[in-house]
N, C-alpha and C positions, 0 to 999 in steps of 0.2 A: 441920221443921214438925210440927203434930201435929195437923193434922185426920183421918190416919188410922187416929189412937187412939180419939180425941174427940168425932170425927164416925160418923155414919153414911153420908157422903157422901166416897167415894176416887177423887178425880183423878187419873186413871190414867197419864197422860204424867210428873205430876210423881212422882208415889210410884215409877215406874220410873227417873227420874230421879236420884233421893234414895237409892236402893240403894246398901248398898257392893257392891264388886266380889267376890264370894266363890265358891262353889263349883256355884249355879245356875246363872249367867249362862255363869260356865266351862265347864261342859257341854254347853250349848245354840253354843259357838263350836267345842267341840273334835268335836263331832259334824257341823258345820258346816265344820270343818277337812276331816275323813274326808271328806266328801261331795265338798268342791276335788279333794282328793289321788285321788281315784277320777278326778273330771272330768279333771285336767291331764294323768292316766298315760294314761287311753283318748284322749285328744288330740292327745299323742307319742306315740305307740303305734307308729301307719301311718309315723310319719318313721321311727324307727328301725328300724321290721321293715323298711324301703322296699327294702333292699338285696337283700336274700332273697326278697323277693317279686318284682321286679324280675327277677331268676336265675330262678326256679320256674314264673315262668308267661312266662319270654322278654319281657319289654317293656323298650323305650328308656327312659332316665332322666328325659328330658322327657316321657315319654305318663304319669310317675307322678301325674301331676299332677289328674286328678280323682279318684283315689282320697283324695287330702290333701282336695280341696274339697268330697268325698262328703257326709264328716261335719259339714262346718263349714254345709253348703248345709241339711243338718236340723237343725243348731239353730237355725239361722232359724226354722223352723215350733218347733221345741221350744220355744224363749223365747218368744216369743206367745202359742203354748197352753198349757205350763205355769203363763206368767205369768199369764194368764185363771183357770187351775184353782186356782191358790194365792190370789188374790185371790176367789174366789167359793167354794170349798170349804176354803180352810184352806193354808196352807205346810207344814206337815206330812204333810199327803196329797198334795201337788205332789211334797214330794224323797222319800217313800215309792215314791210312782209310777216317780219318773223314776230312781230308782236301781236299783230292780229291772227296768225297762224298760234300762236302759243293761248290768244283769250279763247278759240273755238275748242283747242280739245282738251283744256282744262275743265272748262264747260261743263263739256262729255261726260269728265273723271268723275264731277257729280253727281252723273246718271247710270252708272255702270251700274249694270245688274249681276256680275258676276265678273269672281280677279280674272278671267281669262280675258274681258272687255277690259276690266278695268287697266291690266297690263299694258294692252294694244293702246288706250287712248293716250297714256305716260308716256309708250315708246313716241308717238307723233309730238306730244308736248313736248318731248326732249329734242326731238327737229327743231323746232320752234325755238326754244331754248339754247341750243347750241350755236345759232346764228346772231345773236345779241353781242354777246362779248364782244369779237372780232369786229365786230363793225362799229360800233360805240367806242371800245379804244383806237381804231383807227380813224374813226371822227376827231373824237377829242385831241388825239395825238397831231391832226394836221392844222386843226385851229392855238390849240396848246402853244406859246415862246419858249423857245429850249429853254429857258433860263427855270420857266417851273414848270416844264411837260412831265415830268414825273409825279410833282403833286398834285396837279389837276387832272391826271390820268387815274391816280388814285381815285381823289376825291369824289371824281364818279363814279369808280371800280367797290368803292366800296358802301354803295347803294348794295349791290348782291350781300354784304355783312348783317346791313339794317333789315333786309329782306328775308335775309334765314333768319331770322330770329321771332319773327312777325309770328309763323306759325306754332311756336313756342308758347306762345303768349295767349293766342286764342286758345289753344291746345288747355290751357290752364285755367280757362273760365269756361269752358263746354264739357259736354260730356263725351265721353268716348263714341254716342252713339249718335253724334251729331258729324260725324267726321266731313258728312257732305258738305259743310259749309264753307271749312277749308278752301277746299277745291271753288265752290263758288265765287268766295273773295277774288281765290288764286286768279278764276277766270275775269272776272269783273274789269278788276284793274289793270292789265295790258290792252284792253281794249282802251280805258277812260287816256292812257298816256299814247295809244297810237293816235289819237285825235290831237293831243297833245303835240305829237311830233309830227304830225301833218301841219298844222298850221304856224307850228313854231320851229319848226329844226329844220337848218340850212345844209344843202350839199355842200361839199367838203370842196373849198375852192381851191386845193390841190389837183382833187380830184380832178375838176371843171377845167382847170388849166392844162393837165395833161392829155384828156381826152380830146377838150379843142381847146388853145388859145382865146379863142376867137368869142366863147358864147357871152353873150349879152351878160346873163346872169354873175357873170365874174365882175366886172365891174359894180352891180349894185351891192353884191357882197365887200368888194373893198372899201366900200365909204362906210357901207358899218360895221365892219372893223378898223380902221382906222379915220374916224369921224373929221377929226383935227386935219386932217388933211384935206389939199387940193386935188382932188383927183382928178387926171385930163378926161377928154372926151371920148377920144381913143385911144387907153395907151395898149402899148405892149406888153404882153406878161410872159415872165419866162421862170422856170424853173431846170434844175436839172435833173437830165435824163427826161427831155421832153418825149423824147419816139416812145411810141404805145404799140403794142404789141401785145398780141394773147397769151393770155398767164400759160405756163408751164411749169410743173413740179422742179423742171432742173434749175429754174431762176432763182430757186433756195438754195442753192451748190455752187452758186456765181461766186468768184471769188474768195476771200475768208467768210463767206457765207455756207463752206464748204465744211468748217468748223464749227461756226456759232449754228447755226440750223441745227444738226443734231444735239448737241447740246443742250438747246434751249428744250427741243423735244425731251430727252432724259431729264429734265428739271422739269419740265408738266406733269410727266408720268406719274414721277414720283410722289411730286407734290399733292399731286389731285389724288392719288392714290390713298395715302397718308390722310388730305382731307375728308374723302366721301368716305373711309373706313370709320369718320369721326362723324360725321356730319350723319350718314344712316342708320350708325346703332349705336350714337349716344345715348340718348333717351332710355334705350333698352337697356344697354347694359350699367346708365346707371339705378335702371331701377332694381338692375339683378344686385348688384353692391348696396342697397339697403335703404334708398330714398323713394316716398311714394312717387307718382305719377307727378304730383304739381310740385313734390322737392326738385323731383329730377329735372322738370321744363325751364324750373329756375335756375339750376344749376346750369345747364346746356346754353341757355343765355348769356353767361359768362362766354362761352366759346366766341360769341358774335361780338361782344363787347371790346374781348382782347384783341380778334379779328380788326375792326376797325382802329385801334389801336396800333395794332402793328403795322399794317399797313401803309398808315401816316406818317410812323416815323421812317420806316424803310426809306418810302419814295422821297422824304426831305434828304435821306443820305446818299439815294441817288442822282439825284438832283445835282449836290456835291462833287459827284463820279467817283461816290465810295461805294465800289461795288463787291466787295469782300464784305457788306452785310447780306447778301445772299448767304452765299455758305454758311456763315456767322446763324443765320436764323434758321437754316435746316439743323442745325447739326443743334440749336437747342429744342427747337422743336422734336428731336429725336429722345433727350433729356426727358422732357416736358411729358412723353406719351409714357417713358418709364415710369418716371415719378408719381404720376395718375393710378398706372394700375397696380400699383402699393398701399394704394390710399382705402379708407372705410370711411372716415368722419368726415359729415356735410360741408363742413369748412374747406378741409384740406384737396378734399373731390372738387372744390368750387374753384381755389385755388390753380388745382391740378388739368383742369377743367379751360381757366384763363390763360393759364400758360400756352396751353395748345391754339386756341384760337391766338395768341397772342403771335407764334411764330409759326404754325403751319395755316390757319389762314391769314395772318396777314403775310407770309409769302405769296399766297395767290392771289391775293391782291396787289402788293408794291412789284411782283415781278410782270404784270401787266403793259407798265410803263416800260420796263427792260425789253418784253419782245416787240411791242411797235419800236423802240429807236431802231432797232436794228436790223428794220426790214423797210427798203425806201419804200416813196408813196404808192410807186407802182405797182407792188408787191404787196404790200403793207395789211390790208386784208388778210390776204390769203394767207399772206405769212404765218400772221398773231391765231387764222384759222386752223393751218395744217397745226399748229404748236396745241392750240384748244381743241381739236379735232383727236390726232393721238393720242393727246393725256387722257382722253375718256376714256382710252383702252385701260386706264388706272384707277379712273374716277369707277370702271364697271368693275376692274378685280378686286377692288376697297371693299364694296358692300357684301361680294361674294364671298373674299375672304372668310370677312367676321361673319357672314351667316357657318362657312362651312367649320372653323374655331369653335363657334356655339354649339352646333350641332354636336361637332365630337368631345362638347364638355370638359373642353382645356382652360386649366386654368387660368380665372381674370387676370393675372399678372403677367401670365404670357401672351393673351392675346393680344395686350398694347405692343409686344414686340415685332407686330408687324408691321405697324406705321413708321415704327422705331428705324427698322431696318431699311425702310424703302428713305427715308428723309436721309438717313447715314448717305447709299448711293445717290441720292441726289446735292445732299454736301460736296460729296467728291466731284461732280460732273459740271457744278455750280463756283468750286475753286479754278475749274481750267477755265470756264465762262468768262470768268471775271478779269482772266487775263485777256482774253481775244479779243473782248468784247471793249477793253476800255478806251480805245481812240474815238467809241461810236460816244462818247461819255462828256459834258464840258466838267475840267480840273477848275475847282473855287479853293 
């Protein structure tokens, strides 16, 4: 098109639209990226230090269990509040905030003298942490061309895959009684990438446009995303649903947003439920099934691996507006977690192991891209916040669960059947999704 030559007047959905994919947009994902890989590594952090902390301060394996739900119970409040701050001050002052709030009390976790400290500094890291997603996928999502906003929504979404798996990994060449170091990486590195996203990552010129037409800064952002262009001097920017107004909870209820809102919320639940039951007592419970400590970190690996896996292929199918591979990947994901707790042999665990990463997290990652489309810009924050905000009410009964399973010494076979169960309900709530949801979708 060439009204943004021609004209004095640049529609700003589509000229962001009409971008090629080149070296802006790539920036604003791979800093977007960094920002996952910080969240996913302080996430697995507390699983893999579990063991050494566990030794250091004398606690039973089932009491590990609010430590895991510490962080997850603050980014409940993290995703709400940041999603407010990034929708009302900017997305770049939300992952500024929330990453340098995440490198000081990781920090902390290093120095804790006792779990009742140590608790307290996890529940503030998980503030910290809960503020990331929402506003990294609502960045990404407003620079993102519909044409691949799914896979570059991913593509940064699943830095949180490469991130949880990091701790794994050192977890395997330390000893248990080095756990501090963890935590020390943990902290190090969202400091080194908010410096990163200070001098590199741009406000969301959605955002810019809706808040005022008018600021300066919108125009030096459209010549570097669209370089090739004449940009005038002055032009006009419009988007729709200019008027700004202060967020309120009911603007999730506007319209058929009166369906997809909840919905999306019961597919976080579940999801993140299903994952952090996987994600906090992996480790443990595959060492209770018969692999040492560095079989089992190996094998937990696999869950990351398939994770970014699935996730890529998800978002290429939504991308498509095939959005019947949601439910499609809950409902094997629920397979996946049977299949697992049937298993003894290192192979078939590793196997059983990638499946799960394969479909329950890479549903948390490709379904990323599914709640920014479906929440405009205005919104769009808070939206993909309240959706990551509630599931943590999942992401805290995941870990609880399996501690309270362990405790009562049910058997390993049944206690995958509660991820089992909860992906099942999220299959079902994930089939009506996919209907409401698909006009927000382009058909290829």
């Amino acid at each position: 098109m060439d009204y943004e030559v021609n004209s004095q007047t640049i529609r700003i959905t589509e000229f962001v639209d009409e971008q090629k994919i080149g070296p802006f947009i790539w920036t604003v994902v791979f800093i977007g990226f960094l920002c996952q890989l910080c969240d996913g590594y302080d996430l697995s952090a507390a699983a893999f230090a579990a063991i050494g902390i566990a030794s250091e301060f004398g606690i039973e394996k089932h009491a590990l269990a609010p430590l895991f739900s510490a962080g997850l119970f603050g980014m409940l409040f993290g995703a709400l509040g940041f999603g407010y701050i990034g929708d009302r001050w900017g997305r770049r002052v939300a992952i500024l905030s929330a990453a340098l709030l995440c490198s000081a009390f990781t920090l902390l976790s290093a120095t804790a003298e006792s779990f009742s400290t140590l608790i307290v500094f996890r529940f503030f890291t998980g503030v910290a942490l809960g503020g990331l997603p929402a506003n990294t996928v609502a960045l990404t999502a407003e620079y993102a061309p519909q044409r691949k906003r799914a896979l570059l929504i991913t593509v940064m979404f699943v830095g949180m895959t490469f991130g949880g798996a990091l701790p794994g990994q050192l977890g395997s060449i330390i000893h248990p009684t080095q756990w501090r170091l963890i935590f020390t990486i943990g902290g190090v590195a969202p400091l080194v990438t908010a410096v990163l996203a200070y001098f590199f990552l741009p406000e969301s010129i959605k955002f810019l446009v809706v808040r005022n037409p008018h600021d300066p800064q919108i125009v030096k952002l459209a010549r570097r995303i669209r370089p090739e262009l004449n940009i005038p001097v002055e032009p006009r920017f419009q988007i729709h649903h200019l008027a700004e107004k202060k967020f309120h909870v009911s603007q999730l209820f506007e319209g058929n947003l009166r369906v997809i809102t909840p919905l999306i919320w019961v597919m976080s639940v579940t999801n993140l439920f299903a994952n952090f039951f996987m994600n906090s007592w992996m480790p443990t419970l595959l060492h209770s099934l018969g692999l040492n400590p560095h079989q089992a970190e190996h094998a937990a690996s696999m869950y990351y691996l398939g994770g970014v896996l699935g996730g890529l292929l998800m978002s290429l199918m939504l991308d498509r507006g095939r959005l019947w591979v949601v439910p499609l990947y809950m409902a094997l994901g629920a397979v996946a977690a049977l299949f697992l707790g049937q298993q003894t042999h290192s192979v078939t665990l590793a196997l059983g192991v990638f499946g799960i990463g394969l479909f329950i997290l890479g549903t948390q990652s490709g379904t990323n891209a599914l709640m920014a489309v479906c929440y405009p810009t205005q919104i769009r924050a808070s939206g993909t916040g309240w959706a990551h905000g509630l599931g943590r009410f999942g992401a805290i009964a995941g870990p609880l669960t399996g501690g309270e399973l362990i405790r009562m010494h049910v058997h390993m076979a049944q206690i995958f059947w509660a991820p089992a169960i909860m992906s099942v309900i999220g299959c079902v709530a994930t089939i009506w999704l996919s209907r409401v949801a698909r006009h927000r979708f382009p058909k290829k």
